[in-house]
C-alpha positions as CSV (number, residue, x, y, z in Angstrom):
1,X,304.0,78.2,139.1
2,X,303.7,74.4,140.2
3,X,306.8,73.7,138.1
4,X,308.6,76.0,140.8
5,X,306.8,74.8,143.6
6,X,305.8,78.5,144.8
7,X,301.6,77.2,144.0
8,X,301.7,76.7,147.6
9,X,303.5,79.5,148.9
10,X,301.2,82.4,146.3
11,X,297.8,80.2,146.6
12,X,296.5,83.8,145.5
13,X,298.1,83.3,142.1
14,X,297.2,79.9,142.1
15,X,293.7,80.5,142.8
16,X,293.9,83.6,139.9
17,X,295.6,81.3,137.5
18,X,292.7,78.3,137.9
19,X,290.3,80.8,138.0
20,X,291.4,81.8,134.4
21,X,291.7,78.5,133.0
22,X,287.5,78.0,134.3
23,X,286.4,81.3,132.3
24,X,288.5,79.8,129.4
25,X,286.8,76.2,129.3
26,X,284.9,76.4,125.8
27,X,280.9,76.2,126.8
28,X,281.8,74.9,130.1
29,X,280.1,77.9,132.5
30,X,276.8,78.6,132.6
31,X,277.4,82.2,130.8
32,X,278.8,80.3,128.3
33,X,275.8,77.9,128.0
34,X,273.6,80.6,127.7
35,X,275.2,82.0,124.8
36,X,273.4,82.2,121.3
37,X,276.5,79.9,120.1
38,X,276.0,76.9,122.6
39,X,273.2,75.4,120.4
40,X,275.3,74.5,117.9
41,X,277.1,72.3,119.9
42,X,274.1,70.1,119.4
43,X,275.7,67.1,117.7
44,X,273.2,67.5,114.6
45,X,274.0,71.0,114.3
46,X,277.8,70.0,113.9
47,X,277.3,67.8,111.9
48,X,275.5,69.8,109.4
49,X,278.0,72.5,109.5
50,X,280.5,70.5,109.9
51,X,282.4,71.2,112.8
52,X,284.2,69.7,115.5
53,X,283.1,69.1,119.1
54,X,284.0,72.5,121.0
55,X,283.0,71.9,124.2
56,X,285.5,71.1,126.8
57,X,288.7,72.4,124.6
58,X,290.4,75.0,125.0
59,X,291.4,78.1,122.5
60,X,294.2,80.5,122.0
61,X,292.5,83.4,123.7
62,X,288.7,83.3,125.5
63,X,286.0,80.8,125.2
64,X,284.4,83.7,123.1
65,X,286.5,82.4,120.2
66,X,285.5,79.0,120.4
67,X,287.3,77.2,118.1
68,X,289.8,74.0,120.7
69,X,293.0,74.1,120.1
70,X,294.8,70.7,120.2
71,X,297.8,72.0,122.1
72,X,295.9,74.3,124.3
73,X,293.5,72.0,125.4
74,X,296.7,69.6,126.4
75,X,298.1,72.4,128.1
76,X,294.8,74.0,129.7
77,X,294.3,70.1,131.1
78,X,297.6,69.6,132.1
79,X,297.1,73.1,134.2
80,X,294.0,72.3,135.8
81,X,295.2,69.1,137.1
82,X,298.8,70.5,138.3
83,X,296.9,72.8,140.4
84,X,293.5,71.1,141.3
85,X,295.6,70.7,144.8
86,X,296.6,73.6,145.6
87,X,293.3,75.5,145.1
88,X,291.0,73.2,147.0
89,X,290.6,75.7,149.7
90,X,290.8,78.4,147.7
91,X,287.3,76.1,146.2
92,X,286.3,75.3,149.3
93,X,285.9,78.6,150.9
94,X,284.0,79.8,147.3
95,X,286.6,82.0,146.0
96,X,287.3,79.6,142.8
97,X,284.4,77.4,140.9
98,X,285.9,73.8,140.5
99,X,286.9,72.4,137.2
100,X,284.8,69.1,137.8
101,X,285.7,65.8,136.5
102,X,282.8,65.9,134.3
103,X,285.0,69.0,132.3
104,X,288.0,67.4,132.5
105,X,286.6,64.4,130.4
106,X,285.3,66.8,128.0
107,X,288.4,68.1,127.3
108,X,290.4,64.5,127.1
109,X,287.3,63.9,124.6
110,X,288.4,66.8,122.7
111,X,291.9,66.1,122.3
112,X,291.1,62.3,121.6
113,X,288.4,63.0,118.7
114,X,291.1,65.6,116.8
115,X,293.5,62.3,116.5
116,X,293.6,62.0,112.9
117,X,293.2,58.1,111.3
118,X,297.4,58.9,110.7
119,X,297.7,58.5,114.6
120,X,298.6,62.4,114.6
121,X,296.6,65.2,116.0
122,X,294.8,68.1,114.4
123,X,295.0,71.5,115.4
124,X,291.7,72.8,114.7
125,X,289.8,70.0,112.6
126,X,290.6,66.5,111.9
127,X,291.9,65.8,108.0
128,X,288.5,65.8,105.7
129,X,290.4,65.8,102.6
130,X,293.1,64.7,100.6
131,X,296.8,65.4,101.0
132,X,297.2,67.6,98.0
133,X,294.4,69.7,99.5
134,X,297.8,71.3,101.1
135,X,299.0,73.0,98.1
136,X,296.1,75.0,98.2
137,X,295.7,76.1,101.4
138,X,296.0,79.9,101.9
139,X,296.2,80.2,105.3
140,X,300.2,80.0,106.1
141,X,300.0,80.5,109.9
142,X,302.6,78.2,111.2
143,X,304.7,78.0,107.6
C-alpha cells in the first residue's frame, strides 16, 4: 500500500493493515501478556528449555503461534515503520494502538540475536549443532 502511495488516499486500510501487524507482535499486547505462555519468556525459563527470545518477532500466522520468524519479523518491522505516518491520526483519534519504540526494539533484538556466529540469519533458532546435524533433519519444509 505505501509502495503505491495510496496509504494516504485509503488511511482506512492503512489503519486495518497496522492494526493487524499490533495483534501480530509476539507477547507485545497486554492479552498476549496475560497468556499462560508469556512466562516463559522469562529469560531463565528459555534458557532451560532452550528457546529463543520470542517477544517482539514476528510469526507466519498469529502471535498465538509464537515461534519469530527471521523474515517476518524484517518484514512485520519494515511495515510498521512504512506506515507509522500515515496512521498517526488514525492513533491519535484511538482507532489504532501504537507500535511504540519500545516494540520496535524488541523486534530489531529479535532479528539481531537469530544472526548466527557465520554472519547469516536463522529462521527459527540460531545453529546449536554441528553441520552434519543437516543430514538428519526430517523436517524438509523449504527443500
Amino acid at each position: 500500500l505505501v509502495e503505491s502511495r495510496l496509504a494516504g488516499v485509503w488511511g482506512e486500510t492503512a489503519e486495518k493493515i497496522y492494526a493487524f501487524l499490533d495483534d501480530t507482535q509476539i507477547y507485545c499486547t497486554s492479552e498476549a501478556r496475560d497468556s499462560p505462555g508469556y512466562v516463559y519468556e522469562r529469560p531463565e525459563e528459555r534458557e532451560l528449555c532452550f528457546r529463543h527470545v520470542s517477544e517482539g518477532g514476528w510469526p507466519f500466522s498469529t502471535s498465538a503461534h509464537g515461534w519469530p520468524i527471521s523474515d517476518c519479523t524484517g518484514e512485520g518491522l519494515k511495515a510498521a515503520l512504512a506506515l507509522s505516518d500515515y496512521v498517526k491520526p488514525g492513533i491519535e483519534a484511538g482507532r489504532v494502538r501504537e507500535i511504540t519504540f519500545d516494540r520496535l526494539c524488541k523486534a530489531v533484538n529479535v532479528i539481531l540475536t537469530l544472526q548466527n556466529p557465520d554472519g547469516g540469519f536463522a529462521t527459527y533458532e540460531n545453529n546449536r549443532g554441528y553441520r552434519w546435524y543437516e543430514w538428519l533433519n526430517p523436517s524438509e519444509v523449504f527443500g
